[in-house]
N, C-alpha and C positions, 0 to 999 in steps of 0.2 A: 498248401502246407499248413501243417498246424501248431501250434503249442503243448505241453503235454497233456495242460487241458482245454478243450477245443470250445472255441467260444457258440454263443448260443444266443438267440434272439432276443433284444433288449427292449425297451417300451411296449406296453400293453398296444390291442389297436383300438386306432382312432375311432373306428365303430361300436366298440363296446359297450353295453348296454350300463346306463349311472344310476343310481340306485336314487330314490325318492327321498328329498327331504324330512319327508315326514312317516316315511317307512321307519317300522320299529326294529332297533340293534338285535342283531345275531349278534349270539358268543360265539367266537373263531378264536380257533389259536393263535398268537403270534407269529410274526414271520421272523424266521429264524436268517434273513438274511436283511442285514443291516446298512450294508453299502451302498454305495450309487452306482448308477450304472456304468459313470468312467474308470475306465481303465486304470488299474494302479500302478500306475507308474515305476515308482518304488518295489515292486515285486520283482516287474522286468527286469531292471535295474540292476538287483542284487544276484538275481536268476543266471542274468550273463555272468556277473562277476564271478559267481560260482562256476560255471560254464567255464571261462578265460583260468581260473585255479587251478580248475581239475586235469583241464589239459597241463600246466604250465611243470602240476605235482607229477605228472605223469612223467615229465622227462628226468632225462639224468641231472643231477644237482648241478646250477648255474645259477648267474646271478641273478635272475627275475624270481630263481627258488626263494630266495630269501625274503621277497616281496610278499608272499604269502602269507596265508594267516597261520598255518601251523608250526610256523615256526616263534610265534608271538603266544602261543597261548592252548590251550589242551582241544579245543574245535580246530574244524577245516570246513574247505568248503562244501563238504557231505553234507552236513549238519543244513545248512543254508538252503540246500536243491532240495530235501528229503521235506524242512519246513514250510517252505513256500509251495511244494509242491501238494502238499497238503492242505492249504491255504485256499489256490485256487480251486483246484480240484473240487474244494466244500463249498468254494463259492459260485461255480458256474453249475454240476450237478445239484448242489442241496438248492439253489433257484427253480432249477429246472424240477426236481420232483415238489419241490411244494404248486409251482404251476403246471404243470405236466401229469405229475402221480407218481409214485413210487414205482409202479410197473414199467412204465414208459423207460423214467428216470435211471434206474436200471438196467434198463436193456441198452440206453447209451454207454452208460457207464462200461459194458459188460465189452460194447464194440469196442469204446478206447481199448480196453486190455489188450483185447485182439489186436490192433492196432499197432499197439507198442509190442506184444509178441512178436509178430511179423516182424519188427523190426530189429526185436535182439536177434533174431533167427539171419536175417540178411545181414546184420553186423554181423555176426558171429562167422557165419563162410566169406565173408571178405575178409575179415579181421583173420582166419586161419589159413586161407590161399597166400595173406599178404607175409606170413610168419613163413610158412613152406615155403613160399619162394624164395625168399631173403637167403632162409637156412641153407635151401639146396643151392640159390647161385653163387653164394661166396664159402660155401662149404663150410659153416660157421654151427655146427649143429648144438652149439651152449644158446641159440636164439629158443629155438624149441623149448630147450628146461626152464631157461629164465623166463619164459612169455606164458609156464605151462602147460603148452600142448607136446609136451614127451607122451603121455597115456596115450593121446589121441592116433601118434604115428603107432604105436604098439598094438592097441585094437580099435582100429575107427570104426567098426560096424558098431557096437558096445556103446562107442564112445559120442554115436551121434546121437543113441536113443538117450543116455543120460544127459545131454546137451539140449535135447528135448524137452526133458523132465523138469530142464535151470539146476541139474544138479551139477554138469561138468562145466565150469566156465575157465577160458584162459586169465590170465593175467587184465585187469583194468575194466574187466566186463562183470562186475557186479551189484552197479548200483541199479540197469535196468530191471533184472529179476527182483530184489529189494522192492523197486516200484513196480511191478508186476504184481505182487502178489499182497502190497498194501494197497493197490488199487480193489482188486476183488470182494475185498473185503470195506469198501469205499460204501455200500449201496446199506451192507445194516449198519454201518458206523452212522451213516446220517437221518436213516429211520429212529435210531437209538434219538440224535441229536436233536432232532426234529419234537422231541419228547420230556428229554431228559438231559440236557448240556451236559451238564456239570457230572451227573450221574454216567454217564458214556466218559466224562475226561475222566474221573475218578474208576472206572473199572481200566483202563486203560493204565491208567497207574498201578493200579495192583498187580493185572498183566506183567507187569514190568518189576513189578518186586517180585512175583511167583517166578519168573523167569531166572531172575539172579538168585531167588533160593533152590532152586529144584534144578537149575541148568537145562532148561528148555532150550531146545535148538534144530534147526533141521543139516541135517547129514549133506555130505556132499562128498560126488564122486574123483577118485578113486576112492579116498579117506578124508577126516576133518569136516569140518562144516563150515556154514555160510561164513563169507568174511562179515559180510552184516546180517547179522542175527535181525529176521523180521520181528521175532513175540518182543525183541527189546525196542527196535527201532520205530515201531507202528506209534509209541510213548509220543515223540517228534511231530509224527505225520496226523496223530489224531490230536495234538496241541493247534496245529497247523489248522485245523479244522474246526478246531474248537475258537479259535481266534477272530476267523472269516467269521462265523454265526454265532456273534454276538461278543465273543469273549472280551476281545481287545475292547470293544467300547466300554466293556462293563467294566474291566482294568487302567483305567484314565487316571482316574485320581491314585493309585497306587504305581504309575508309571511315572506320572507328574511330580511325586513327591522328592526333596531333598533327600528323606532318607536312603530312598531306594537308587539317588542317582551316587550315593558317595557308599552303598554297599556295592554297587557294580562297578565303580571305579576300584574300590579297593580291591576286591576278587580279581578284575581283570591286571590289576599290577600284580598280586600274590600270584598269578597264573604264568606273567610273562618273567616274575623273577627265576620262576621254578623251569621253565625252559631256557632260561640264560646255562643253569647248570645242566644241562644237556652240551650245550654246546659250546661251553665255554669250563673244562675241566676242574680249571684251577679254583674255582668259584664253590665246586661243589661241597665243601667241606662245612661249607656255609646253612647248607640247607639241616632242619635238625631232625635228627634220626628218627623221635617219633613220630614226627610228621612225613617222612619218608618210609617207615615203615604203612605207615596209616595209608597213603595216597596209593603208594603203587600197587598192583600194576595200573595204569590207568587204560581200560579195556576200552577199546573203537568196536570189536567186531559186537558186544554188548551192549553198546552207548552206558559208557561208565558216567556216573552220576556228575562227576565233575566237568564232563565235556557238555553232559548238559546243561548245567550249571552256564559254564561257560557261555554258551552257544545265547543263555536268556540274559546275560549281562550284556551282551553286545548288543543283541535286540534289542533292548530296553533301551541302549545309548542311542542307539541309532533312531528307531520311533522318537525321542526325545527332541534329536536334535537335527534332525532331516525329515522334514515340514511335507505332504504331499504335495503341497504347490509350490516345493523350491522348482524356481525356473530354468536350471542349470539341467533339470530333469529332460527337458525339450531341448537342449544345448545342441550342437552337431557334433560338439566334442564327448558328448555320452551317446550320444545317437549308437554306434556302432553295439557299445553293450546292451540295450534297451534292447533292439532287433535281436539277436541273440537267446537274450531269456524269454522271448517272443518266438522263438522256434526252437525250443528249449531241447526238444527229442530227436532231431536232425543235426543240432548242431552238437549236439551229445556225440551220436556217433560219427560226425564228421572228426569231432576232436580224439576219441578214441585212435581212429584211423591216422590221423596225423601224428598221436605220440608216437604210435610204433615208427613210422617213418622216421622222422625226429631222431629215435635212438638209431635207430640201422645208419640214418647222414653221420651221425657223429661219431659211432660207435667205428663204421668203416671208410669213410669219405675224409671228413675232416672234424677235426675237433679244437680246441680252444676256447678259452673267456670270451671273444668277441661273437665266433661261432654258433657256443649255444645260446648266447643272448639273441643275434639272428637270427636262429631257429624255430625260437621261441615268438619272436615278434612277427615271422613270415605264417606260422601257425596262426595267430590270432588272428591276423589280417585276412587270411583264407576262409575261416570261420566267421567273420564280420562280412565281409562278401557276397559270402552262401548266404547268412542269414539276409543282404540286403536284395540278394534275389526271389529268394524264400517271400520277402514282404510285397518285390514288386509282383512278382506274379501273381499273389494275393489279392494287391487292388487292383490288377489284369482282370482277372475271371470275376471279380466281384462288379464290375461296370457292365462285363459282358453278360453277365445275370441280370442286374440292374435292368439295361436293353433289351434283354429277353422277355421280363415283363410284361416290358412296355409293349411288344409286340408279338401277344403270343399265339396269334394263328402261324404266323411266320414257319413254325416249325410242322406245323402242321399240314400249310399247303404247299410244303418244300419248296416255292418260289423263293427270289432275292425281295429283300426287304428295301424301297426308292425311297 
């Protein structure tokens, strides 16, 4: 099993040829990738967390809901997977094609897609067998409307080609295609990169302001479009990338400063005042009309400016004050979320699969405060699980590689290996 982005060979080999002392410097470009070779921890880390949200947002409003981050503030944990995912992704691809080539590089790139297609495609017929059943065994046919697949029982032959297409998705299934289709476009994002950083983040940005002037969007079936708009959200995913190769280092000293830590603190209160008055009524009379006029709507299926906004205050706090070598990162008490954003596209559709159940227990089974709080908590533990098996089977077959190795007639003279 993998992560979304699937790791790749690390140190050069030991026989490789070293260059002469005294041999005169070639000009080479820079390496556009900056990290070391361990793992960041810190990605994982946040990856799960995001993972453990998405399901948590997915159920019906309970108390772990209010634990979340969108109820503190104009981001969620979208924002989070879409960034990091972009992050990695430039960091183990933009590796690989600067030592590899761009052709190579590419063509990996090109299989993950496929990879993760396959997988919204087997999400998606489990995820619509598990809605039909529900529907037809308790005779409950408001599952269908509310999950989306009403079209789909109207004309399913129609309904599976645009399902195909990532036009038709039910309900809770559309962050894969989002990544589907920012992946594709992964291969000249880092050729650009590879070239021009700053010039690829800056087209990227305009992207995104052409998009909220002209209302760029892709269609979706029956009507309506994406709930995440890719021409806005790629903004995110190619920051994400721009961060891995090189950015963030080059952002130090403006990360570091006081300024920047008491503009993020203030933004992020002005954020969590402005959702008090969502849910707290009496309050709202407080907030002041032109500034209300000014902010809303505040647009998710666009990545409205101020979620972004959002989303780089929290970053910024968080890089500030969460060290890559806090030790709590190795704890057994993080362990579980670590693994998690460490099989980040399994444990995706494991958690999608688990909301709908989640709602069908509660919805028809039993319900209550303590309930969905158990619900909630027997999800995540199911999902830390998988992912703890996802990892052993991981260092299973990687020993048994290892072995292989060491003895590679063995497969050859189909004997037992003494």
């Amino acid at each position: 099993m993998t992560s979304v982005a699937d790791p790749i060979a690390g140190p050069a080999h030991a026989d490789a040829p070293t260059a002469s002392p005294d041999a005169a410097p070639r000009a080479e470009a820079p390496p556009i990738i900056t990290a070391v070779n361990e793992r960041e921890l810190r990605l994982d880390l946040f990856r799960g967390l995001a993972l453990w949200l998405i399901f948590i947002d997915h159920l019906p409003q309970n108390l772990l809901t209010w634990l979340t981050i969108r109820n503190y503030g104009f981001s969620d944990a979208t924002e989070i997977f879409i960034f990091i995912s972009g992050y990695t992704a430039a960091f183990v691809y933009g590796r690989a094609m600067q030592e590899q080539g761009t052709v190579v590089a590419s063509a990996r790139i090109f299989k993950r897609v496929w990879q993760i297609y396959v997988a919204h495609v087997f999400l998606f017929t489990i995820f619509l067998a598990e809605i039909s059943y529900v529907a037809t065994r308790f005779q409950n046919p408001l599952y269908t409307e509310e999950m989306g697949i009403l079209d789909f029982l109207k004309e399913p032959d129609v309904t599976i080609v645009q399902a195909l297409l990532l036009r038709f998705r039910p309900v809770n299934m559309d962050v894969l295609p989002l990544y589907i289709v920012l992946m594709l476009f992964l291969p000249l994002i880092l050729w650009l990169m590879r070239r021009r950083a700053d010039l690829t983040l800056g087209l990227s940005v305009l992207l995104y302001a052409l998009t909220w002037e002209f209302d760029w969007h892709l269609t979706a079936y029956p009507n309506g479009s994406w709930a995440f708009n890719p021409f806005a959200w790629q903004l995110l995913f190619v920051f994400g990338a721009w961060c891995a190769l090189g950015g963030a280092r080059r952002m130090e000293r403006i990360l570091n400063s006081p300024i920047t830590l008491w503009i993020c603190i203030a933004y992020l209160s002005g954020a969590f005042w402005v959702t008090l008055t969502w849910h707290i009524p009496q309050i709202h009379h407080l907030l002041p009309k032109l500034l209300e006029q000014w902010m809303y709507p505040i647009n998710k299926p666009d990545l409205d400016v101020l979620r972004f906004a959002h989303f780089l205050a929290l970053a910024a706090l968080t890089v500030r004050f969460l060290p890559k070598d806090w030790p709590a990162l190795k704890s057994i008490w993080l362990r579980p979320m670590v693994l998690c954003g460490q099989h980040s596209l399994e444990i995706f559709c494991i958690g999608v699969f688990l909301a709908f159940a989640g709602q069908f227990f509660l919805g028809e089974i039993a319900g209550g405060a303590v309930m969905h709080g158990l619900v909630s908590l027997i999800g995540i533990v199911i999902m830390s699980t998988a992912a703890w098996v996802f990892s052993w089977y991981k260092r299973v077959t990687a020993k048994g590689g290892a072995r292989a190795k060491k003895t590679p007639d063995a497969d050859l003279a189909g004997g037992e290996v003494r």
